[in-house]
C-alpha positions as CSV (number, residue, x, y, z in Angstrom):
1,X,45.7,16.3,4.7
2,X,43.6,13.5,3.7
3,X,40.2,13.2,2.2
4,X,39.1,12.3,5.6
5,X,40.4,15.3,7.0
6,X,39.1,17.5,4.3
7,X,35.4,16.0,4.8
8,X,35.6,17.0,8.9
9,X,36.9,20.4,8.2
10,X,34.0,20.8,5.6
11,X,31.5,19.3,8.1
12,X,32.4,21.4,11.1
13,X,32.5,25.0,8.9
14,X,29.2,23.8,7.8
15,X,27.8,23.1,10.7
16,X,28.9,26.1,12.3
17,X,27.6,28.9,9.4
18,X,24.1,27.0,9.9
19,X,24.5,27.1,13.9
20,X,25.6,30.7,14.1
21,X,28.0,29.4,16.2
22,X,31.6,29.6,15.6
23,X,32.7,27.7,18.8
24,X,30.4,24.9,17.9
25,X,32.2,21.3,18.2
26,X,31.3,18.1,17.3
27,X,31.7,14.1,18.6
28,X,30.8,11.2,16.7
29,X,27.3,10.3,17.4
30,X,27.1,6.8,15.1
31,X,28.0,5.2,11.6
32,X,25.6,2.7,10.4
33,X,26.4,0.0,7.5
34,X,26.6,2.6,4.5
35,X,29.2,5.5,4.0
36,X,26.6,7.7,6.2
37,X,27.8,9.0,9.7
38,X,26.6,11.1,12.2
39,X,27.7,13.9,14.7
40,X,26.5,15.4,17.7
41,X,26.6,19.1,18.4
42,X,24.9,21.5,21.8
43,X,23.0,24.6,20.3
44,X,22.2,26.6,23.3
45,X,22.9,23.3,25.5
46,X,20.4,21.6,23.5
47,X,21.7,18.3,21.2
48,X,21.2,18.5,17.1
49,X,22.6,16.3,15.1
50,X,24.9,16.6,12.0
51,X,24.4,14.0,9.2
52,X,27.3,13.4,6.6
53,X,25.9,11.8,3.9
54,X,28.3,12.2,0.8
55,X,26.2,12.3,-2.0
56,X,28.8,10.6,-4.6
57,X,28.3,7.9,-2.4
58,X,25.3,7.8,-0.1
59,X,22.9,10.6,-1.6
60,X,21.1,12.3,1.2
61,X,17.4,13.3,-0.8
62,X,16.0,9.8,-0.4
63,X,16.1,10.5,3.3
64,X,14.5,13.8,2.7
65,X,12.0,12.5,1.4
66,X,10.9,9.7,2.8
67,X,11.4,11.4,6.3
68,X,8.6,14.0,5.0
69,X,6.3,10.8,4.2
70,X,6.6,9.3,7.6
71,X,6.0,12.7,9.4
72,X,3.3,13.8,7.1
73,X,1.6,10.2,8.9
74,X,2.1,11.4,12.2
75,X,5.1,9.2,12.9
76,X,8.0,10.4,14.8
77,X,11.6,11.0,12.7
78,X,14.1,14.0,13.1
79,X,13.1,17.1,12.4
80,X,15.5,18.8,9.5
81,X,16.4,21.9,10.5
82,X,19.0,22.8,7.9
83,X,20.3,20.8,4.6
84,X,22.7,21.1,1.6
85,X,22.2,18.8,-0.6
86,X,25.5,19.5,-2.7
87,X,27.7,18.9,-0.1
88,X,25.3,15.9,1.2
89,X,25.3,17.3,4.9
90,X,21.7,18.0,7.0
91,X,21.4,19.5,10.8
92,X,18.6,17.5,12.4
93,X,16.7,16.9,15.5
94,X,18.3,14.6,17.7
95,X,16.0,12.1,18.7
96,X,18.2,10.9,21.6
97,X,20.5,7.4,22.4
98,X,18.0,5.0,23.6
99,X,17.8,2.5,20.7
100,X,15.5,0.0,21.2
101,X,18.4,-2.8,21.4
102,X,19.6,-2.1,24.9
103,X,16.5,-1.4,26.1
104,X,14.7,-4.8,25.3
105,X,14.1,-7.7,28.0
106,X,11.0,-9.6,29.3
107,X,10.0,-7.0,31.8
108,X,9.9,-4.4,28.3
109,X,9.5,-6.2,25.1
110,X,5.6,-6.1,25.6
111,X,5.5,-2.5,25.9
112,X,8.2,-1.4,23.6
113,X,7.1,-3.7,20.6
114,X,3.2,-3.0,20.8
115,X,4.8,1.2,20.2
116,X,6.5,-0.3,17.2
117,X,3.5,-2.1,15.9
118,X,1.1,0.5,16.2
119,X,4.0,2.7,14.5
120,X,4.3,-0.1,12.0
121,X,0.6,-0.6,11.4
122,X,0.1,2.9,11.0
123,X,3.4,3.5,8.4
124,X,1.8,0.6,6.3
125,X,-2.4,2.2,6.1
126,X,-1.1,6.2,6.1
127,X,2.3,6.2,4.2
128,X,2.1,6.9,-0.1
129,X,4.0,4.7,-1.9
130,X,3.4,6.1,-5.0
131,X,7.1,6.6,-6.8
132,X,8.6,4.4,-4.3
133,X,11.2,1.5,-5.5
134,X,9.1,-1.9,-6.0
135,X,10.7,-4.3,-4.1
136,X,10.1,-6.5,-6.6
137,X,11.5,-10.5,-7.8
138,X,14.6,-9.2,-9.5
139,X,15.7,-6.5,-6.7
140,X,14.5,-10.0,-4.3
141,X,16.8,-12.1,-6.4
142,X,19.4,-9.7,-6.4
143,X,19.5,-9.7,-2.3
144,X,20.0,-13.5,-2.2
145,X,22.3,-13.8,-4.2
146,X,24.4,-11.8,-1.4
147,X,24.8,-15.1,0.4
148,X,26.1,-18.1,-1.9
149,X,28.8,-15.0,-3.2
150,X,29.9,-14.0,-0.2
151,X,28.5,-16.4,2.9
152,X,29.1,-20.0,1.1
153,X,32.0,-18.9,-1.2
154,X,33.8,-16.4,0.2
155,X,33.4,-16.8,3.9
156,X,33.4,-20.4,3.8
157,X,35.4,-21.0,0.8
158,X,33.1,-23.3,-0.8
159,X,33.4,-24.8,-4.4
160,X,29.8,-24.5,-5.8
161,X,29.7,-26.7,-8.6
162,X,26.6,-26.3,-11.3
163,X,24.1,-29.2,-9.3
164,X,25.4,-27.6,-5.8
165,X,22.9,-24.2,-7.4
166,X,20.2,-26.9,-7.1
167,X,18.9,-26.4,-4.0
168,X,19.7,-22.7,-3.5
169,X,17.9,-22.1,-6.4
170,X,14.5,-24.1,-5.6
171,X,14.7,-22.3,-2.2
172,X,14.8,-18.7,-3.7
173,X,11.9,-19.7,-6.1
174,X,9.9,-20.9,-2.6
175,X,10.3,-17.7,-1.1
176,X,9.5,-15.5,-4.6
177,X,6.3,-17.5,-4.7
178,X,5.6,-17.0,-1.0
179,X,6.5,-12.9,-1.3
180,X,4.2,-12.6,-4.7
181,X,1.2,-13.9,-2.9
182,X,0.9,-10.8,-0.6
183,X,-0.6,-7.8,-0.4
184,X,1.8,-4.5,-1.0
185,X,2.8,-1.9,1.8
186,X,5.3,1.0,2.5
187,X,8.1,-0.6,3.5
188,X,10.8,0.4,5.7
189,X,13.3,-2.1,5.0
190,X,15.4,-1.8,7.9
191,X,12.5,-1.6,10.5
192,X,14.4,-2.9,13.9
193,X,15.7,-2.3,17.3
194,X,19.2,-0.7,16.2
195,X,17.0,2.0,13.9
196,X,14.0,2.6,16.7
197,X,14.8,4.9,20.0
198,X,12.4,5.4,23.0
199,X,11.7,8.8,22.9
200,X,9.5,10.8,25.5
201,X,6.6,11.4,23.5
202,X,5.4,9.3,20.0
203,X,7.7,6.6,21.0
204,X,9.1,5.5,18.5
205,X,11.4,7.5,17.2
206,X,12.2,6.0,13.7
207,X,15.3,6.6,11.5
208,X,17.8,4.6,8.7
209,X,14.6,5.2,6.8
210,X,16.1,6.1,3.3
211,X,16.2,2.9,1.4
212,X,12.5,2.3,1.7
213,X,10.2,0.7,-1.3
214,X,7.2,-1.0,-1.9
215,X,6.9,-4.4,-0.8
216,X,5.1,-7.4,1.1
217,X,3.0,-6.5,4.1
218,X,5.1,-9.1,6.1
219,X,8.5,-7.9,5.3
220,X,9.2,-4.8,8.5
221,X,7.1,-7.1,10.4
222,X,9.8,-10.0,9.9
223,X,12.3,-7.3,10.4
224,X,11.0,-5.9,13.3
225,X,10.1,-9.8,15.3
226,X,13.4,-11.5,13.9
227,X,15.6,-9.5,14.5
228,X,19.1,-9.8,13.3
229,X,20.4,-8.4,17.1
230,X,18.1,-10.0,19.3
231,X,16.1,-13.7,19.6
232,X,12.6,-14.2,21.3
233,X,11.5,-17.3,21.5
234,X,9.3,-18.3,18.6
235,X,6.3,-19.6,20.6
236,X,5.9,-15.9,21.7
237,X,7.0,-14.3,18.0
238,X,4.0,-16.3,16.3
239,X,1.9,-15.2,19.3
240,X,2.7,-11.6,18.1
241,X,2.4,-11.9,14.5
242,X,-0.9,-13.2,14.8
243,X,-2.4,-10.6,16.9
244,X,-0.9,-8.4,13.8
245,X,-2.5,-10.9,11.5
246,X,-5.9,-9.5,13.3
247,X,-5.0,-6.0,12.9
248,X,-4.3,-6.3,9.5
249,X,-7.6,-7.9,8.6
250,X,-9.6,-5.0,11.1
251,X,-8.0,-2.5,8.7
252,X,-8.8,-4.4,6.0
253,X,-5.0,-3.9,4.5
254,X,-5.2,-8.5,4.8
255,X,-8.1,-10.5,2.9
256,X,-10.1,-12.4,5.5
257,X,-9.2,-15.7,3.4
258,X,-5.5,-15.3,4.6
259,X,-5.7,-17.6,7.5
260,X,-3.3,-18.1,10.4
261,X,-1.0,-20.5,8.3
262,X,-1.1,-19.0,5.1
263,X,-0.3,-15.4,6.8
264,X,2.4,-17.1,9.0
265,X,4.1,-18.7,5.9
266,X,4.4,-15.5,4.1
267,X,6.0,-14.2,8.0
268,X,8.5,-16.9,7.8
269,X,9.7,-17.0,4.0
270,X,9.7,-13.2,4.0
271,X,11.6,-13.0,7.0
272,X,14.0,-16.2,5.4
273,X,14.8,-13.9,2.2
274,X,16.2,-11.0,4.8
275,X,18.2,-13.3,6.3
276,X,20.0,-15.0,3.9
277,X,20.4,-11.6,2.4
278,X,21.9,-10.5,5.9
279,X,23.8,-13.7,5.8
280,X,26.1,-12.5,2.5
281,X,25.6,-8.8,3.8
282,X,27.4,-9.0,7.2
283,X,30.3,-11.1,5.5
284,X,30.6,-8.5,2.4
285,X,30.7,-6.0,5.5
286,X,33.7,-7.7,6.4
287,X,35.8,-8.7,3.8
288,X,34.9,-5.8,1.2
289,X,33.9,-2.9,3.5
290,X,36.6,-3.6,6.2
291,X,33.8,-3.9,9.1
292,X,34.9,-7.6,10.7
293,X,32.4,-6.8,13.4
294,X,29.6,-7.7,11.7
295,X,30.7,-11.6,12.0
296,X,29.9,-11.4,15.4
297,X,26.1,-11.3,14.6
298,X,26.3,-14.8,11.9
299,X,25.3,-16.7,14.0
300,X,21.9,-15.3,15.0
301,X,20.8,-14.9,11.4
302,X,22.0,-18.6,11.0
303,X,20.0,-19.6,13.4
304,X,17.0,-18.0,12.1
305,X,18.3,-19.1,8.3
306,X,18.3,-22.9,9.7
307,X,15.5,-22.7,11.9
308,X,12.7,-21.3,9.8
309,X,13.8,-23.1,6.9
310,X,13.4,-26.6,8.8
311,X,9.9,-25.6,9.7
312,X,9.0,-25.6,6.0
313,X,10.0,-29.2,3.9
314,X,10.2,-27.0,0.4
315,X,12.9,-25.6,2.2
316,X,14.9,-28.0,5.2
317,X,17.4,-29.2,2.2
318,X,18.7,-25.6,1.9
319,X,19.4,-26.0,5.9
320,X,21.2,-28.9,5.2
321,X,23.2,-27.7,2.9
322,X,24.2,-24.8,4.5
323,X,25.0,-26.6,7.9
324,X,27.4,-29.2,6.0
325,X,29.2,-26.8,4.7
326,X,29.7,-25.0,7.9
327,X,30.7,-28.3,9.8
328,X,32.5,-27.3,12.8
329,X,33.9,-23.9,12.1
330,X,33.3,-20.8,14.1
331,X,31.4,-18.6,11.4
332,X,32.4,-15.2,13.6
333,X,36.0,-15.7,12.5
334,X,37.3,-14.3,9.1
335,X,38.9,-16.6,6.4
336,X,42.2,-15.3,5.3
337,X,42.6,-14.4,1.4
């Protein structure tokens, strides 16, 4: 039997002694990025959920606890109903299977983001941060760094010389200097239409909550409008942001000096350090984690990498760089060792 199958047979008994119900079965209900994954279960024809969340590997508590933040705010995530933290496995509400993702077109974007911006405005007024992680310019650092590793050397096998680090380098001191200048906020870190389901009442239902920290104001906002899974087109993204902008200042979390530039700057090179980070993530998802299906997605974060970083001259030579050593090759195919 293999550890695999020694971690099911644990799950199910578990989930069964807290169920009262010996016949109970289970079906995978998702796996996300990290060594988390999650099963769904009837109790009394009604769906629960079973999260495995090994804690040698993937400790469950953060969730915990930050679930109990964003609840204590009035914002909807699963219900716990049961949880043992030793074994790193917690029975939980089930908020349902319509993620955002699916669910977004022109007839429904309107509707379905302003629900995740009032969620989103009201996570970043209501939700303590105190104890929280800093997302600070080392952890920021850190991130990038994902993407010359494993987007430019490993994916595309280049041979980054000591003056090649030039222009990476100037374009990750850009984007400190532009996250520095802002204001602080819970932040959710992940805060985007896989990890957001329409639900029938406090839509949205909000999960993959675990890793969150403090951090710039713009940062979920980036997340949530540049989205690694799905483009709008940018007339209408800046449109949105600065009706947030607005909010912002009404709730006095925004100075009123931060005008429509300055606030859409921040937007942009916030939103440009996720990406790049996402860049090196989805490859080191690939070639270290054994999840090729990640490359699929490169080229909308490239996009978004080449894009914003064009709209800003501190930063079009990093967009140059990259795109010459892409060339002609189809990023969503794997390099061989």
């Amino acid at each position: 039997m293999t550890a695999s199958d020694d971690r099911a047979t644990a799950r199910l008994a578990w989930a069964r002694q807290v169920t009262a119900l010996p016949s109970l079965t289970l079906e995978p209900a998702s796996a996300d990025a990290s060594f988390r994954s999650y099963w769904r279960g009837y109790v009394e024809g009604q769906p629960v959920i079973v999260m495995d969340s090994p804690p040698d590997k993937d400790d469950p508590a953060p969730w915990i606890a930050i679930g109990r933040r964003l609840a204590e705010a009035g914002l909807h995530v699963p219900k716990v109903m049961a949880a043992d933290l030793v074994q790193g496995l917690l029975l939980i509400e089930d908020l349902g299977t319509r993620t955002y993702l699916p669910e977004l077109d022109e007839r429904t974007v309107d509707a379905l983001y302003g629900d995740a911006l009032d969620a989103l405005l009201r996570m970043q007024k209501q939700v303590d941060t105190a104890g929280l992680p800093a997302f600070d310019p080392a952890w920021q650092t850190m991130e990038m760094e994902i993407m010359p590793t494993w987007f430019l050397q490993r994916h595309l096998g280049a041979d980054l010389a000591c003056g090649d680090w030039d222009v990476v380098e100037l374009a990750f001191t850009r984007i400190l200097q532009a996250i520095a200048e802002q204001p602080r906020a819970f932040m959710h870190r992940d805060y985007h239409s896989r990890n957001l389901l329409v639900t029938a009442d406090r839509s949205p239902g909000i999960i993959d909550f675990q890793g969150a920290m403090s951090g710039p104001i713009t940062y979920d906002l980036a997340s949530l409008l540049r989205d690694a899974y799905i483009v709008w087109d940018n007339e209408r993204v800046e449109g949105w942001v600065e009706a947030y902008r607005l909010r912002l200042l009404d709730a006095r979390l925004l100075d009123d000096t931060v005008d429509t530039d300055r606030f859409r700057r921040w937007f942009d090179l916030t939103g440009l350090q996720r990406h790049i980070k996402i860049l090196g993530l989805f490859c080191r998802l690939c070639y270290r984690d054994g999840k090729p299906g990640y490359l699929a997605d490169l080229p909308r974060v490239l996009r978004y990498v080449l894009d914003t970083a064009r709209r800003h001259v501190d930063l079009a030579p990093l967009a140059d760089d990259i795109q010459a050593r892409i060339g002609d090759r189809d990023i969503t195919v794997a390099r061989p060792v």
